[in-house]
C-alpha positions in Angstrom: 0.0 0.0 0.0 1.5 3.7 -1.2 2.0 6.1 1.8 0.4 9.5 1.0 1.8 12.6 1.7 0.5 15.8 1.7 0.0 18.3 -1.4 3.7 18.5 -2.9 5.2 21.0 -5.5 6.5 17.7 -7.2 2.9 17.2 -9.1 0.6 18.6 -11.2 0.7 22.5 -10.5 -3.0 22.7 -12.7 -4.7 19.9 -10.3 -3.2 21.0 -7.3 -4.7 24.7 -8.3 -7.5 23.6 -9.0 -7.5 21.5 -5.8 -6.6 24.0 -3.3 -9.4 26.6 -5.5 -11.8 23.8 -4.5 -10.5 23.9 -0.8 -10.9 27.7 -0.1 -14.5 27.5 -1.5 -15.4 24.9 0.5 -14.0 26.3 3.7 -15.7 29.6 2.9 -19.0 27.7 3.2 -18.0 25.7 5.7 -20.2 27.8 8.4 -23.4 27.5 6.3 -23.4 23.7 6.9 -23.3 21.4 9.8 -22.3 18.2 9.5 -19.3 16.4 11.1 -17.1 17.3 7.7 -17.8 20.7 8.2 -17.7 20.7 11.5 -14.3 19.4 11.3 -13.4 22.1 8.3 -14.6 25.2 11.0 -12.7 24.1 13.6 -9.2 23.7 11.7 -10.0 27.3 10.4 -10.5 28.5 14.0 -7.4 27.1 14.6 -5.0 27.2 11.6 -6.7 29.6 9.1 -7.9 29.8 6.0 -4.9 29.1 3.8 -3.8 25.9 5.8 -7.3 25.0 6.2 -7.8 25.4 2.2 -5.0 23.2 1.9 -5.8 20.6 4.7 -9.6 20.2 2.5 -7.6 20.1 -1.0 -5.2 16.9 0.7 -8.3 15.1 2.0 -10.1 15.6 -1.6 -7.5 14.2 -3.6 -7.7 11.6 -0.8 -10.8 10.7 -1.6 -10.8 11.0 -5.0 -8.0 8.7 -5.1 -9.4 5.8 -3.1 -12.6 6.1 -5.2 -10.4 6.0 -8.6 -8.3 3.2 -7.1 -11.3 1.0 -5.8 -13.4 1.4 -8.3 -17.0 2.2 -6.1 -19.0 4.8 -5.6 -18.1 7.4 -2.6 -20.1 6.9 0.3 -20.1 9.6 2.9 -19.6 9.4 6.6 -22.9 9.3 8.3 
């Protein structure tokens, strides 16, 4: 199994922008919502700010998306 790191400067520089574009959007919605993800995304911005926060919610898409190109199923949400 392939240990994942954070966002690097050694990838794509277009998917990581548009990544971390994705990651400041959704933390500036963040407060509208309240779920545990959100939750989660509020808290780290109360705690980090916004650019780390941004950042932190870019790593844990490309997460996701990776595990759902890799496995081949549909994403399922936490409940």
């Amino acid at each position: 199994m392939p240990t994942l790191l954070g966002i690097s400067k050694r990838g794509d520089t277009y998917l990581r922008t548009l990544l971390i574009h994705g990651g400041k959007t959704v933390v500036r919605v963040a407060d509208k919502h309240d779920d545990r993800r959100n939750n989660w995304i509020k808290e780290l911005d109360q705690h980090k700010g916004k650019n780390i926060s941004a950042v932190a919610v870019a790593n844990k898409n490309a997460r996701i998306a990776w595990a759902v190109l890799t496995k081949k199923e549909s994403y399922k949400a936490a409940a």
